[in-house]
C-alpha positions in Angstrom: -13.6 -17.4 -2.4 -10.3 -16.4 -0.5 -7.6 -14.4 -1.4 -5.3 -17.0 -2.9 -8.1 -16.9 -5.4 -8.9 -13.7 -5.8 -5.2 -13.2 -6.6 -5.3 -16.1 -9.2 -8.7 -14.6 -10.9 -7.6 -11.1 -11.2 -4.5 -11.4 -14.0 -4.2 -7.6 -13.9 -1.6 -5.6 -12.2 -2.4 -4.2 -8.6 -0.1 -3.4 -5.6 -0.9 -4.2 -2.1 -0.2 -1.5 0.6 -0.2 -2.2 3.8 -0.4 0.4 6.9 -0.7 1.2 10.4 -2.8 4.1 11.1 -3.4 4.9 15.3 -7.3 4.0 16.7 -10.0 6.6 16.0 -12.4 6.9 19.0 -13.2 10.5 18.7 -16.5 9.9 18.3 -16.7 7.7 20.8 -15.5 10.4 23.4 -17.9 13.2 22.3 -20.4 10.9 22.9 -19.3 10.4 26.5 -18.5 14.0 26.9 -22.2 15.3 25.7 -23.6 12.2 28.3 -21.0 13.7 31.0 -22.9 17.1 30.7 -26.6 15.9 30.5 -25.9 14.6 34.1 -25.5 15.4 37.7 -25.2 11.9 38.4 -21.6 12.1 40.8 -21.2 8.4 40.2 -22.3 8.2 36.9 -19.8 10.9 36.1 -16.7 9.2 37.5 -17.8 6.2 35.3 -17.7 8.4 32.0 -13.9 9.6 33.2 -12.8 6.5 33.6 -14.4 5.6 30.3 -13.1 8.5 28.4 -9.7 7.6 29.8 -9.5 4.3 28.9 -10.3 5.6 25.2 -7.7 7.9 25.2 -5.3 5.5 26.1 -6.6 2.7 23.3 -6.1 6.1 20.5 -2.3 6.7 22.0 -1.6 3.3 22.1 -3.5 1.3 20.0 -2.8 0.7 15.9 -4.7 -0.5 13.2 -3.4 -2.3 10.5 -5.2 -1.4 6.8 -4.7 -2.9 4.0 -5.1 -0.8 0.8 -5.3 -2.3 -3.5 -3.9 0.2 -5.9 -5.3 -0.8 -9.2 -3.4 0.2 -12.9 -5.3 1.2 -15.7 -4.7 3.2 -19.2 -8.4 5.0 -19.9 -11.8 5.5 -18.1 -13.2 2.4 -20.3 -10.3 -0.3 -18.5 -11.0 1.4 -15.4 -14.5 0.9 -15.2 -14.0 -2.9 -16.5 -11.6 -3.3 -13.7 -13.8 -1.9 -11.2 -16.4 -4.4 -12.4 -14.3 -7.5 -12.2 -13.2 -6.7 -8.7 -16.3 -6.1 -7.3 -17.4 -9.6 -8.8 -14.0 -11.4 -7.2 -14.6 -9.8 -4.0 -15.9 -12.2 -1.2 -15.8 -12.6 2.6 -11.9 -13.0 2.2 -11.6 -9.1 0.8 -13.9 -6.4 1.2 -13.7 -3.3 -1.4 -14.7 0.0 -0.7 -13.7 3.4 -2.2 -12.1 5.9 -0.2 -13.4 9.1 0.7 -10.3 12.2 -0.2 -9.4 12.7 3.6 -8.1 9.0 3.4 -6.3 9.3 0.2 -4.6 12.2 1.5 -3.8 11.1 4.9 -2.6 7.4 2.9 -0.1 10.0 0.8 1.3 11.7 3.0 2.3 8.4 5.4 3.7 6.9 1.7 5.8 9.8 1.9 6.4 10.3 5.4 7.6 6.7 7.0 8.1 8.2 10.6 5.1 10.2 10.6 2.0 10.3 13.1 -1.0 11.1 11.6 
């Protein structure tokens, strides 16, 4: 299924936000950083710098653009029916997932904040 008809299956109301957040790679460079001090390797080393340089480059310079579905509903009861229905639309055209609070908060405050960096 794609998303022209997930959109025609799912009658209900939902809003489609779209974002650019910057590139995470911070676990990517503690990863290099704990390899950089398990080693003597002089070579291997300067390989890891220029590694962990080109990663903080991609996280200054580099976006991602998420796409988040705020659904509507009244009481716990239409929310859990909702919840099922989507989950049985969904497809290789639109992943669900729920968000952890971290995201919902960092998602808040760039609704709020246009200009922001987060």
């Amino acid at each position: 299924m794609d998303f022209s008809n997930f959109l025609r299956n799912y009658i209900d109301d939902i809003k489609i936000i779209s974002m650019t957040f910057p590139v995470n790679t911070q676990v990517q460079q503690e990863h290099i950083l704990k390899k950089m001090e398990m080693t003597d390797n002089k070579i291997y080393i300067n390989f890891l710098n220029k590694r962990l340089d080109q990663l903080i480059a991609i996280e200054e310079k580099r976006k991602n653009k998420e796409f988040y579905l705020m659904v509507f509903y009244e009481d716990e009861k239409t929310k859990r029916e909702r919840e099922i229905q989507l989950l049985r639309l969904t497809s290789s055209a639109i992943t669900l997932s729920t968000l952890d609070l971290d995201k919902k908060i960092k998602i808040m405050f760039k609704l709020n904040n246009h200009n922001s960096k987060i």
